[in-house]
C-alpha positions as CSV (number, residue, x, y, z in Angstrom):
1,X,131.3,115.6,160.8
2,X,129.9,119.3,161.6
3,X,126.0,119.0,162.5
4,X,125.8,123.2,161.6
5,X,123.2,124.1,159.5
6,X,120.9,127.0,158.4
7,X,118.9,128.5,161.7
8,X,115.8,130.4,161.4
9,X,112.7,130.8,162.5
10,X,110.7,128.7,160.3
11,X,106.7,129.5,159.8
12,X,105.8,125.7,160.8
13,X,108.2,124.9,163.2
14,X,109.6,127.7,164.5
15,X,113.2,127.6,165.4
16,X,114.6,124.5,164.7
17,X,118.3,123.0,166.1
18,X,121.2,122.8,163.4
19,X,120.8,118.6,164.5
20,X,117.4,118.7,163.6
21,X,115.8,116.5,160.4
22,X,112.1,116.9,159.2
23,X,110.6,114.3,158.6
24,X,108.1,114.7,154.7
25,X,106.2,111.9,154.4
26,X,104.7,111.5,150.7
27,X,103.1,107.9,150.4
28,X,100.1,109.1,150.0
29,X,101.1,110.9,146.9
30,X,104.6,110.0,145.7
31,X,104.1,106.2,146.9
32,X,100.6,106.1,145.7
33,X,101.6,106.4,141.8
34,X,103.3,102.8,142.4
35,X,101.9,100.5,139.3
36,X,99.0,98.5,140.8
37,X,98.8,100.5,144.2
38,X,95.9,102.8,144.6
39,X,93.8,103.8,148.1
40,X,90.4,104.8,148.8
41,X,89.6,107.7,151.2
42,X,89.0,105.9,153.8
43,X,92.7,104.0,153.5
44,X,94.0,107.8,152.9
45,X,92.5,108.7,156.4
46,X,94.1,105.5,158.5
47,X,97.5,106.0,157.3
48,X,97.6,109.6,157.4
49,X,96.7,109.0,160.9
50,X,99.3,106.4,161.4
51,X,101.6,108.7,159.9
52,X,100.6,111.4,162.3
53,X,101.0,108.9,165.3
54,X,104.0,107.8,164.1
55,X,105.8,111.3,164.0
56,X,105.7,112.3,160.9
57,X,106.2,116.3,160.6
58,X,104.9,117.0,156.9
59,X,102.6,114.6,155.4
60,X,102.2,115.3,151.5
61,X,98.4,114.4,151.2
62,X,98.2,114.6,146.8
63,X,97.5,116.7,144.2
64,X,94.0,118.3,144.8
65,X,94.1,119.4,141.1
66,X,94.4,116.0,139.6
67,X,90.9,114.8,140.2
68,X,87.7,115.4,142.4
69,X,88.9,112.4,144.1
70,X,92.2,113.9,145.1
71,X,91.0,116.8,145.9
72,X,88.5,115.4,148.8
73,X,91.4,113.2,149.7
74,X,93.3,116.2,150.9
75,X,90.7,117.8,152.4
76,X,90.0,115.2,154.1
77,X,92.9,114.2,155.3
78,X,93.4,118.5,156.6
79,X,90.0,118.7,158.6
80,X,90.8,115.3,160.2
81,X,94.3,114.9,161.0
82,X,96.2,116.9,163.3
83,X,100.0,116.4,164.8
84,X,101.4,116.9,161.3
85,X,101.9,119.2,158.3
86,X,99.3,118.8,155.4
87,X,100.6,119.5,152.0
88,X,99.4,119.2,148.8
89,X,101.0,119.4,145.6
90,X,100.6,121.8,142.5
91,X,102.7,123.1,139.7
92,X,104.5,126.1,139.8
93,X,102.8,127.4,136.5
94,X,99.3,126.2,137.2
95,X,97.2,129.0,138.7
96,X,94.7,126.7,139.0
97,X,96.9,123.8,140.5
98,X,97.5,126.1,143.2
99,X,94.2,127.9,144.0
100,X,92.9,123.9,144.5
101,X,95.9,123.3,147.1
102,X,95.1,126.2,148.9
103,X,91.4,125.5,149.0
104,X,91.9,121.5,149.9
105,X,94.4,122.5,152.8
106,X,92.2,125.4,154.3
107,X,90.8,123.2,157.0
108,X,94.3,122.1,158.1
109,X,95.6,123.3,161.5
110,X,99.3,123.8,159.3
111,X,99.5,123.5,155.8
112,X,101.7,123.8,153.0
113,X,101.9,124.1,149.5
114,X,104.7,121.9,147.4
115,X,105.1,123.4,144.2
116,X,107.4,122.2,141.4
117,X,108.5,122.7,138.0
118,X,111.1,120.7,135.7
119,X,114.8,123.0,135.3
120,X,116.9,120.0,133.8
121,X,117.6,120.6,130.2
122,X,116.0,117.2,128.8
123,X,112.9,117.8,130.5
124,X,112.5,121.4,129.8
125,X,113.1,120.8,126.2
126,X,111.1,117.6,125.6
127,X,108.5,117.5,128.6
128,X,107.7,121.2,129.2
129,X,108.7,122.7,125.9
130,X,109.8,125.7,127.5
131,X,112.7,128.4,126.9
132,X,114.5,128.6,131.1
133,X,113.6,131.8,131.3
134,X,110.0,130.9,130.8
135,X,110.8,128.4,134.0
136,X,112.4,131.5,136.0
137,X,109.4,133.0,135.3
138,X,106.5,130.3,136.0
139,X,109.2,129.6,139.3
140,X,108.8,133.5,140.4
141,X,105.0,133.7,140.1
142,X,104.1,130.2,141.3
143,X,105.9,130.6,144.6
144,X,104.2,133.9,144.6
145,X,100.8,132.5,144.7
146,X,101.6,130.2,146.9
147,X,102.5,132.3,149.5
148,X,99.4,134.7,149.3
149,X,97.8,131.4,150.3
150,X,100.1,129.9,153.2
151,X,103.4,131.1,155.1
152,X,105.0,127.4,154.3
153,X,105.6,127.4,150.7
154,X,107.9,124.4,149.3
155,X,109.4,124.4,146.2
156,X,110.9,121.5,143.9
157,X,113.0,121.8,141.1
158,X,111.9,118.4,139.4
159,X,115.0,116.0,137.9
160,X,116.8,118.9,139.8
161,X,120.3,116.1,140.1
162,X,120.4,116.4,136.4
163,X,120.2,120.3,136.3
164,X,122.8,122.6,135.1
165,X,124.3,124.1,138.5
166,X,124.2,127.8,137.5
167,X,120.8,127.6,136.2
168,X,119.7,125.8,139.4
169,X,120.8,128.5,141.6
170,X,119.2,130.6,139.7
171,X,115.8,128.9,140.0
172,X,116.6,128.5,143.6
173,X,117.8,132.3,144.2
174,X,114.0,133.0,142.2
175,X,112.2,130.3,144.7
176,X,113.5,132.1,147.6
177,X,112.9,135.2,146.8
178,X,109.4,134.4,145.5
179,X,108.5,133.1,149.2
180,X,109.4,129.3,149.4
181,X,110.8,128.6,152.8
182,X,111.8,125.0,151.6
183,X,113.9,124.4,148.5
184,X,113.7,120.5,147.4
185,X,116.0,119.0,145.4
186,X,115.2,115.5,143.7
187,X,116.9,113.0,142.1
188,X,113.4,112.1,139.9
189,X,115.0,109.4,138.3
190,X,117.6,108.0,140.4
191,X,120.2,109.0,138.5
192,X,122.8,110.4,140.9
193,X,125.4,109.1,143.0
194,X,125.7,110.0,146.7
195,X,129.1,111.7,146.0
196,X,126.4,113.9,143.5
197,X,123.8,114.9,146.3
198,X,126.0,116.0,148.4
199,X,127.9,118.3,146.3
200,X,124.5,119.7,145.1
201,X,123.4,120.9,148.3
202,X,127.0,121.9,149.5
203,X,127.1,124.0,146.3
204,X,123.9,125.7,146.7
205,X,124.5,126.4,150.1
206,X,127.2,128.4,149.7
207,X,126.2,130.2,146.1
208,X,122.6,131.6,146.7
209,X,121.3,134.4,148.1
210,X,119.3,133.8,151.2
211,X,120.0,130.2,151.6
212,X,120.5,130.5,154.9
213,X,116.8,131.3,155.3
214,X,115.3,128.3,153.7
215,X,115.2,124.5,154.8
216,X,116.8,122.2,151.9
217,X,115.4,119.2,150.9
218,X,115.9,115.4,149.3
219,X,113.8,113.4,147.6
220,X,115.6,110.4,146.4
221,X,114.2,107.7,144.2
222,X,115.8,104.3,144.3
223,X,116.3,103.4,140.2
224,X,120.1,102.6,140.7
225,X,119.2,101.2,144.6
226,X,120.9,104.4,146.0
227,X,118.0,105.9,147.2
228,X,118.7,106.3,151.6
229,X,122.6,106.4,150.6
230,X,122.0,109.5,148.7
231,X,119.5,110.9,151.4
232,X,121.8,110.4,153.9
233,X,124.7,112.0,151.6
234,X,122.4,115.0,150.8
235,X,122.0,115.3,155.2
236,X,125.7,115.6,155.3
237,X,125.6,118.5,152.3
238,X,123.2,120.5,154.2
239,X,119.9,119.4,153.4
240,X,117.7,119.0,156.7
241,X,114.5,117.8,155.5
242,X,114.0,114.3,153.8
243,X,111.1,113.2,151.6
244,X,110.5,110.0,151.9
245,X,107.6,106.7,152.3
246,X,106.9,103.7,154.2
247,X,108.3,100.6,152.6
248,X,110.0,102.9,150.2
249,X,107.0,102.9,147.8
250,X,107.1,104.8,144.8
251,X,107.1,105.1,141.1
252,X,109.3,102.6,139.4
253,X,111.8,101.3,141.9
254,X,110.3,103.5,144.9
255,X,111.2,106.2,147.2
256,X,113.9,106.3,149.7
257,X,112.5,104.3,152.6
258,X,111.5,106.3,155.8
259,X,112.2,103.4,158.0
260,X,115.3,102.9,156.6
261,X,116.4,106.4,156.7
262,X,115.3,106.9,160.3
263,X,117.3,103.8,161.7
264,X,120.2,105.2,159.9
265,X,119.9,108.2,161.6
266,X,119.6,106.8,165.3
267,X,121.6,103.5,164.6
268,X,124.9,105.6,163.0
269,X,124.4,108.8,165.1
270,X,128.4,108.8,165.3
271,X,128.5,109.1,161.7
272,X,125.0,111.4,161.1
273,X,124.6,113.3,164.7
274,X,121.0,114.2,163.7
275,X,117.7,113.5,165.6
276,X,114.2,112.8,163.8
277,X,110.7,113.1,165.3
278,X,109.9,109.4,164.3
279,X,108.3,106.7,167.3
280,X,110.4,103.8,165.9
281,X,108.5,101.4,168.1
282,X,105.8,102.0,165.7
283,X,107.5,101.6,162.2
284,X,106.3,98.0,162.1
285,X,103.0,98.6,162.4
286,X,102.6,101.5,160.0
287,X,104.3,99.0,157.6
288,X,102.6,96.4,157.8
289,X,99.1,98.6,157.6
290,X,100.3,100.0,154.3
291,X,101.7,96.5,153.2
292,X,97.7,95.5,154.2
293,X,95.9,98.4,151.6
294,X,97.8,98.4,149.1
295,X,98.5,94.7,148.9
296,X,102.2,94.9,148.0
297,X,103.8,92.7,151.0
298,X,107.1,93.9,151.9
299,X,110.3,90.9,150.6
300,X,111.4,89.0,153.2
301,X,114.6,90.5,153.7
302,X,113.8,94.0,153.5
303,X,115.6,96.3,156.1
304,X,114.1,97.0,159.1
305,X,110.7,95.9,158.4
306,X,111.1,92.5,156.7
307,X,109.6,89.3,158.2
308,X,113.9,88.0,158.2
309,X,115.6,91.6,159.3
310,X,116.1,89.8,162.8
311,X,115.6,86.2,161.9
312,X,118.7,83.8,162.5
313,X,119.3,80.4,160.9
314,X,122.9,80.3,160.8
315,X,124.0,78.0,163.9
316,X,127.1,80.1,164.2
317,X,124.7,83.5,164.4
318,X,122.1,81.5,166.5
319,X,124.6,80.8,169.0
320,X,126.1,84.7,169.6
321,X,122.4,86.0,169.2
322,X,121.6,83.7,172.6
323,X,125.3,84.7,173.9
324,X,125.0,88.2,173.1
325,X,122.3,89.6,170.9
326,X,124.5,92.9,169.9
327,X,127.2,90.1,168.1
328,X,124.3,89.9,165.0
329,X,121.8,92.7,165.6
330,X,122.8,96.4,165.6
331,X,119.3,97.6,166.6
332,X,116.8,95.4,168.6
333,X,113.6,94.0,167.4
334,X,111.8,95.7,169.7
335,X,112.8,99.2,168.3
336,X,110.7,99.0,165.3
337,X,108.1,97.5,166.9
338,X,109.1,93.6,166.6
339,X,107.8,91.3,169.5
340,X,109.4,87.8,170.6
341,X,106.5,86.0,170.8
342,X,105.4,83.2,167.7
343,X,103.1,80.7,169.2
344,X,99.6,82.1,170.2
345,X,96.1,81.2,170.8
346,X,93.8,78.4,169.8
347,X,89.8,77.0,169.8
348,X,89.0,78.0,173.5
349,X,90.4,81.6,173.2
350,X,87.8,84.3,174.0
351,X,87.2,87.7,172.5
352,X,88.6,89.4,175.4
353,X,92.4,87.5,174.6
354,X,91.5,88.0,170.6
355,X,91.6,91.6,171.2
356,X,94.2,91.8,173.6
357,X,96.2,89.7,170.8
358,X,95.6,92.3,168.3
359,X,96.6,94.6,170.5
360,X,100.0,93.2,171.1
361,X,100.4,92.6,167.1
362,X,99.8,96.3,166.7
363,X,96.1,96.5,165.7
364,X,94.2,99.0,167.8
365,X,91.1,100.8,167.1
366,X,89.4,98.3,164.8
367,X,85.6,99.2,164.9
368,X,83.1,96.4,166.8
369,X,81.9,95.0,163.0
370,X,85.5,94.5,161.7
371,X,86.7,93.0,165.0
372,X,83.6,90.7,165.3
373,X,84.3,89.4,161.4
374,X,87.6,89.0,162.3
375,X,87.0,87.0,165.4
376,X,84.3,84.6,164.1
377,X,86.8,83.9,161.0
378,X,89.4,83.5,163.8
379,X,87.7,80.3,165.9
380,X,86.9,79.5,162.4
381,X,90.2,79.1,161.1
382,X,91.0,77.6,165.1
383,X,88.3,74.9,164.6
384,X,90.4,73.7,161.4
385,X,93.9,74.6,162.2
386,X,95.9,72.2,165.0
387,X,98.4,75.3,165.8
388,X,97.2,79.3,164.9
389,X,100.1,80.9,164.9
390,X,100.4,85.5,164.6
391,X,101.3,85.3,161.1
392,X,97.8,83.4,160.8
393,X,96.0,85.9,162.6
394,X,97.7,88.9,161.3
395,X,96.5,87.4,157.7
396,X,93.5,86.9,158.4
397,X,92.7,90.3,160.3
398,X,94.6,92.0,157.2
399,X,91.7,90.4,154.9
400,X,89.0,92.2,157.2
401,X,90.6,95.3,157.4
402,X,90.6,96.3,154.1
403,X,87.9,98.7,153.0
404,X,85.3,96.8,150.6
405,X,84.0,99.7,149.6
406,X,81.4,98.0,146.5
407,X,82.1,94.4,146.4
408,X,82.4,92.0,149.1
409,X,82.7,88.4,149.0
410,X,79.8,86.2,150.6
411,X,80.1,82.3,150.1
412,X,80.9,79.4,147.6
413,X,80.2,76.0,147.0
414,X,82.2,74.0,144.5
415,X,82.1,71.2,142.9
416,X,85.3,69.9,141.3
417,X,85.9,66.0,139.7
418,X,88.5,65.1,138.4
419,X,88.7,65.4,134.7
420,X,86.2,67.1,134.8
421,X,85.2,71.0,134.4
422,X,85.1,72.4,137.9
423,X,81.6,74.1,139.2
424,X,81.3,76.9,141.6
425,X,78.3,79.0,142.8
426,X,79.9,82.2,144.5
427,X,77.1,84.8,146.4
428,X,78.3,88.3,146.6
429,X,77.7,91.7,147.7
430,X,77.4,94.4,145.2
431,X,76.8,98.2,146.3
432,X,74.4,96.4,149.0
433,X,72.9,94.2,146.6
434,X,73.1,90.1,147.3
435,X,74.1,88.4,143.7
436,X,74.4,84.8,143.0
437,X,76.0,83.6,140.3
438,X,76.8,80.0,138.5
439,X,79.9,78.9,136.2
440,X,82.3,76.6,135.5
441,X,86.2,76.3,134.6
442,X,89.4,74.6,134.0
443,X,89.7,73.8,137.8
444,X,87.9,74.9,140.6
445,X,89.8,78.8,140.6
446,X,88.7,79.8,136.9
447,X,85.2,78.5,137.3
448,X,85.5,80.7,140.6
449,X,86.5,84.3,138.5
450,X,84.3,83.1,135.8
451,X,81.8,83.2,138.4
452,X,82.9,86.6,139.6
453,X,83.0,88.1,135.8
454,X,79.1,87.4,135.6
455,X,78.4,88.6,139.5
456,X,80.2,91.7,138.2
457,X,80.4,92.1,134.5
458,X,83.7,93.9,133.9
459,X,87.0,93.9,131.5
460,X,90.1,93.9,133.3
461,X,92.5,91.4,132.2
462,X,94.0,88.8,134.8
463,X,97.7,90.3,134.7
464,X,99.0,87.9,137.7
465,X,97.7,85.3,139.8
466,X,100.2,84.0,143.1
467,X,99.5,82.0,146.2
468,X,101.8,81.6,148.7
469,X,101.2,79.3,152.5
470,X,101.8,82.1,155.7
471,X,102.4,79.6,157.7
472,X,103.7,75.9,157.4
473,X,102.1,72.8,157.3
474,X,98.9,71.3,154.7
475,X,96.5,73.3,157.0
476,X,97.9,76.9,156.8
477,X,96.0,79.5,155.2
478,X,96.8,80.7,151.6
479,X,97.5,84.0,150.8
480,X,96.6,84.8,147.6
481,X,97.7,87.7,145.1
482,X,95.9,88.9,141.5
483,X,96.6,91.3,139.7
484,X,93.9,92.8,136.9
485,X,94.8,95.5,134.4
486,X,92.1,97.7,132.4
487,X,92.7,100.4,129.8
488,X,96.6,100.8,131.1
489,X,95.7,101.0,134.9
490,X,96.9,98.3,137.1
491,X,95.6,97.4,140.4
492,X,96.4,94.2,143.2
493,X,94.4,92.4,145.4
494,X,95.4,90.2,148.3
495,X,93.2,88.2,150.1
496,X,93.9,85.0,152.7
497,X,91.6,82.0,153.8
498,X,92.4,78.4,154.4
499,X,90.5,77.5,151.5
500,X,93.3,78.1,148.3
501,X,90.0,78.7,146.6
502,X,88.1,81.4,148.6
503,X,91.5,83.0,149.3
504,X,92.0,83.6,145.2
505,X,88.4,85.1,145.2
506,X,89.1,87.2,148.1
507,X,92.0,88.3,146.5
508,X,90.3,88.7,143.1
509,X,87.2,91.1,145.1
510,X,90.1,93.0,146.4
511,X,91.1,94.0,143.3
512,X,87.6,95.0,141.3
513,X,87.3,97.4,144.5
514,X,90.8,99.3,144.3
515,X,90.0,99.0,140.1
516,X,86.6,100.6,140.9
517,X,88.7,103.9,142.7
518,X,91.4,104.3,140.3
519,X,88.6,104.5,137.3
520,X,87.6,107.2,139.0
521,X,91.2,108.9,138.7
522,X,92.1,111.5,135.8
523,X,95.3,113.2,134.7
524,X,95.4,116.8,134.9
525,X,95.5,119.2,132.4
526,X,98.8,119.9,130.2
527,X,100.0,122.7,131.5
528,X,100.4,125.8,129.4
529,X,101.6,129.4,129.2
């Protein structure tokens, strides 16, 4: 397959080889609108830093215009990280959409405005209520603005797969010659076929004016579980940027997965000849900090990153792994950041070896207070454990790095007979403030959230509630999942302890703080012409 591409001197990167894939990271916007995920600034800051460590080229901050708390999100995120792209996100016909990108990126050593507008027929009709030459127009004069603001002007045509293709060179011919120097085409609902992306791109390669100036684009969602197939399909029809998020998070079924597109990409370089940016030895780590704010844990046998994407049980695998580890693995462990080692540390380990454990496990930078309340819950957990193991630790470090920005979790007694209702007196934390309260419940975990509803008063309804063991035996910890739901916004909460009880309320604090964020959030305003 020909690597030849488009070649031109592009405003953020300069002149770029025909071999060459950028790299548009949007989990902080695309992956953030996941049901039940949500992050607080300072979350927003440590991945978009982890994302600039990692190699990510354009990292899609949000959508300044959406909320105040967007909009210091991003500019944020463009006075303190540096390495990587900022863009934020506006609508091609919302003047004011784009005068609040180009405000919340001015910090931002390079910056780039992403904006979009719907050309399909189905969601012009029904969701923009607009004649398509309305669209040319909104396309011409929002690309326009855009680029009185900033040199690197993307623009989207959204549910652009189920677009008429001469109206979609049109809206791309109109893009181009408004000033976008990226063209994205998505496949918003996960509609099309890999067969499909690659036509598109093929087709408007060779029918639009001045396509040979701009950088195509993919952003693939993963409704029909074709999401990285039809990335890597829309690569071999010309496209040579892909948009993309850790652990493939996204609305509905998610994004295309970054990691999963990356290994592709260096694993099959017979079959795509293309290069990334991306430090795979640190796709792990970046995974599991996301998996770790937003509480969603990655499934077990999830590509790349998955607790069992290098795990052998078979005795017939087991045996060609120790013969020769290429005869079951196409990739080593230690390329995405796995390590061999299981068995760690115990009662008598020190500090110094706590934190040189972390460091092995991929935690680095932890600030002196997190890293002392991880360590004394450490020798805790090693005073009533027989064996810590790294899942134990990494579970238990997880829990102290999340950002309790309101609530946090003190102590609890409980009292529990059976056959009797269950009593618990739970302490917490609240804005600063130290708050005791007293209930009981069917069993020792409802007395525990009945506690926590008077600690906190509130109205979110318990949508899920799941504990799991991370480790084996009677003594491992429990990690804990709940899920609360309030006026149609969903949150979840993880938290981990070896008590099954403080674990749930853990969990359960988790939860009331990412709650506390998203009430904060607000839809823009309809857009209108």
């Amino acid at each position: 397959m020909s690597a030849d591409t488009t070649s031109f001197n592009h405003p953020s990167f300069g002149r770029m080889t025909p071999d060459r894939v950028i790299v548009f990271d949007t989990t902080l916007r695309d992956g953030e609108q996941s049901p039940g995920f949500s992050m607080n600034l300072a979350e927003k800051l440590r991945m978009a830093e982890a994302l600039a460590n990692l190699g990510v080229d354009v990292i899609e901050a949000g959508f300044p215009v959406a909320s105040k708390g967007d909009f210091e999100s991003v500019n944020e995120i463009a006075k303190n990280t540096k390495g990587s792209v900022i863009c934020a996100l506006a609508r091609s016909g919302g003047a004011k959409d784009i005068t609040a990108a180009g405000e919340a990126l001015a910090p931002a050593e390079r910056k780039r405005i992403h904006n979009f507008i719907s050309t399909s027929p189905l969601h012009m009709k029904y969701k923009l209520r607009m004649e398509p030459e309305t669209v040319l127009e909104l396309i011409t004069s929002g690309n326009a603005a855009a680029r009185n603001l900033t040199d690197d002007v993307e623009w989207s045509a959204e549910d652009g797969s189920r677009t008429e293709p001469d109206f979609l060179c049109r809206c791309v011919e109109a893009a181009i010659k408004a000033g976008a120097t990226t063209i994205n085409i998505p496949d918003t609902v996960g509609y099309a076929t890999p067969e499909d992306m690659e036509k598109i791109f093929s087709m408007l390669r060779q029918r639009v004016p001045g396509a040979d100036q701009v950088i195509f684009s993919a952003h693939n969602h993963n409704d029909l579980g074709l999401a990285v197939a039809n990335t890597l399909a829309s690569i071999r029809g010309g496209a040579r940027q892909v948009e993309c998020t850790i652990n493939g998070i996204g609305e509905r079924a998610g994004n295309a997965a970054l990691e999963e597109i990356v290994m592709a990409l260096r694993t099959r370089h017979d079959q795509y000849p293309f290069t990334t940016g991306i430090h795979t030895e640190g796709l792990l780590k970046v995974s599991r900090m996301l998996a770790t704010i937003t509480s969603f844990d990655v499934q077990p046998n999830k590509a790349i990153v998955g607790r069992n994407a290098f795990a052998h049980e078979s005795g017939i695998h087991q045996d060609g792994v120790l013969k020769n580890a290429a005869t079951y693995e196409i990739m080593t462990p230690e390329s995405v950041g796995w390590t061999r080692s299981s068995l760690v540390m115990g009662k008598h380990s020190g500090r110094a070896a706590f934190r040189d454990k972390l460091k092995v496990l991929g935690y680095e930078g932890m600030d002196e207070t997190r890293l002392n309340e991880a360590f004394t819950r450490f020798k805790d957990l090693a005073d009533r454990k027989k064996v810590v193991y790294d899942d134990d630790i990494i579970a238990l470090v997880d829990d102290e790095a999340r950002d309790h920005d309101r609530i946090r979790f003190g102590a609890l007694s409980l009292k529990s007979i059976s056959g009797q209702p269950s009593e618990v007196d739970l302490e917490l934390s609240v804005d600063g403030k130290a708050i005791d309260a007293k209930a009981t419940g069917n069993g020792p975990v409802d007395a525990a959230f009945n506690a926590l509803r008077k600690a906190f008063p509130h109205e979110a309804r318990l949508a899920l509630f799941s504990v799991g063991a991370v480790t084996e035996g009677t003594d491992a910890q429990a990690r804990t999942t709940v899920r609360l739901e309030e006026a149609g916004k969903m949150v979840d909460g993880q938290g981990a302890d070896a008590d099954t009880v403080v674990s749930a309320v853990r969990a359960y604090v988790h939860a009331l703080n990412k709650l506390l964020v998203k009430r904060a959030r607000t839809e823009p305003e309809a857009l209108t012409v």
